[in-house]
C-alpha positions as CSV (number, residue, x, y, z in Angstrom):
1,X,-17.5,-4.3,2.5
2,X,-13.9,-3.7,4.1
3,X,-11.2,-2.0,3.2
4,X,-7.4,-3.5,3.1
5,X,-4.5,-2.2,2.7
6,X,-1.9,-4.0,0.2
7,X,1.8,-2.7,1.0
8,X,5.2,-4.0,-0.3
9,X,8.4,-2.5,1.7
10,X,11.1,-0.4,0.0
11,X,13.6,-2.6,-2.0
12,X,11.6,-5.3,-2.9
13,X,10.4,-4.1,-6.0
14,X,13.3,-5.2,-9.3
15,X,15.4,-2.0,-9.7
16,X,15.9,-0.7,-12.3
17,X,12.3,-1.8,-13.7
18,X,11.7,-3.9,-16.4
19,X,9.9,-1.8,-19.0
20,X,6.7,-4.1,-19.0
21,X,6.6,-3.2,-15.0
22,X,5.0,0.0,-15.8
23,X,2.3,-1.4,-17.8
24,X,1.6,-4.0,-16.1
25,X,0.9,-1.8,-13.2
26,X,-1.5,0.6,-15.3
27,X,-3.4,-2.3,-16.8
28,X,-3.7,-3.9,-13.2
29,X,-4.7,-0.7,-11.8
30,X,-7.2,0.0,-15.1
31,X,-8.9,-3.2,-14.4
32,X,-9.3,-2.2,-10.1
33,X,-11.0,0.5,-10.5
34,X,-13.8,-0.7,-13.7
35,X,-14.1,-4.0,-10.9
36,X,-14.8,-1.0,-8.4
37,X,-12.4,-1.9,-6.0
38,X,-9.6,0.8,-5.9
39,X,-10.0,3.5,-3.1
40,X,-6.3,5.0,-3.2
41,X,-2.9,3.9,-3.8
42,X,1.1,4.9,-4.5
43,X,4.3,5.0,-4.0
44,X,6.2,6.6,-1.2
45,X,9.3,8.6,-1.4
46,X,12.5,7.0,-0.1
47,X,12.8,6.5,3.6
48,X,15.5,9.2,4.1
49,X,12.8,11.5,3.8
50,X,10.5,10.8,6.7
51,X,9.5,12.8,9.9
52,X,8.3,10.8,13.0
53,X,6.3,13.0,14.7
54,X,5.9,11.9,18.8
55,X,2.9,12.3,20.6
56,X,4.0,15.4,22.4
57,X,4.6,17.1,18.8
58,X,8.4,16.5,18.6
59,X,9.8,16.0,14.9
60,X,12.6,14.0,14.6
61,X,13.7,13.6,10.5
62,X,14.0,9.8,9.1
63,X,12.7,6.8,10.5
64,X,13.0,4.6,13.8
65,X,16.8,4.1,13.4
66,X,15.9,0.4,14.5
67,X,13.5,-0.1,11.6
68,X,15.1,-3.3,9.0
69,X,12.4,-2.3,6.6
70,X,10.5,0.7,5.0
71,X,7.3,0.8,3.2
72,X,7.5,1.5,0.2
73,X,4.6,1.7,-1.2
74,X,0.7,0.5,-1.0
75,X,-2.9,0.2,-2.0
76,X,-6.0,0.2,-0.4
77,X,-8.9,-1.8,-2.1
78,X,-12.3,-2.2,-0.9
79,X,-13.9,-5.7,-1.3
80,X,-16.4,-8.1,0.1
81,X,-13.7,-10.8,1.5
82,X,-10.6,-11.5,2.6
83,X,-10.1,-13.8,-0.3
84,X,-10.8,-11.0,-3.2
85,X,-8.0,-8.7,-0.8
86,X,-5.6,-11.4,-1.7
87,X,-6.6,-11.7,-5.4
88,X,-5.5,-8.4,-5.8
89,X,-2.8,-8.6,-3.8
90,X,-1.9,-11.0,-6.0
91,X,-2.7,-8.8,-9.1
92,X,-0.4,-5.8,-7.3
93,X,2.0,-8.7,-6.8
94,X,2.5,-9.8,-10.4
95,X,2.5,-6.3,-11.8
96,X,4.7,-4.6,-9.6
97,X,7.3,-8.1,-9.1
98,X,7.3,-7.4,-5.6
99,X,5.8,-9.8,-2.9
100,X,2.1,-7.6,-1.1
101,X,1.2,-7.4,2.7
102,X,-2.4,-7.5,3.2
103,X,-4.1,-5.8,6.4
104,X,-7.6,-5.4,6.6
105,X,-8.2,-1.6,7.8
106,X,-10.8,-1.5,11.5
107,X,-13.5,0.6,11.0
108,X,-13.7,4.0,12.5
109,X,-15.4,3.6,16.0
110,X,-19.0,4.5,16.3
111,X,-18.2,8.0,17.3
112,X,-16.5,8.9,14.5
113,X,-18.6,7.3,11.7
114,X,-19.5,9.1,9.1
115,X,-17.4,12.4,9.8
């Protein structure tokens, strides 16, 4: 099975939220994890409170300043295809009113398997 990670950027989501937004998203996320599919999920604070941290350990506070968009929020399911990532994506998509990005995660490389 693979893992994939379902994101929407900051702003897309309807603000304020409808009412039925919130339940939608707990009945959604109810019926991910009895199907056995939800790993780990959330929303992210706003994108005035990041730290990019460089290679060489610098910390510079808030994002690339040429960065358009921000995530703002994700999932990460584990299924069997690509097809049931986008089902859910789907799912995420309809509960949350926001349109889903789906990446399928690599796996670790051999050397670090099952650390």
């Amino acid at each position: 099975m693979a893992q994939y990670l379902i994101a929407f950027n900051d702003g897309e989501m309807p603000y304020p939220r409808p009412p039925e937004v919130g339940k939608d998203a707990a009945a959604m996320l109810r019926d991910a994890k009895q199907a056995g599919v939800w790993v780990f999920g959330g929303g992210l604070e706003t994108h005035e409170v990041v730290s990019v941290v460089a290679p060489d350990g610098t910390v510079t506070d808030g994002p690339y300043p040429e960065t358009k968009e921000h995530l703002g929020g994700f999932a990460v399911v584990e299924v069997p295809t690509r097809e049931a990532a986008l089902y859910w994506a789907g799912r995420i998509a309809a509960a949350c009113r926001a349109p889903q990005q789906v990446f399928e995660l690599l796996p670790p490389p051999p050397e670090v398997e099952g650390v």
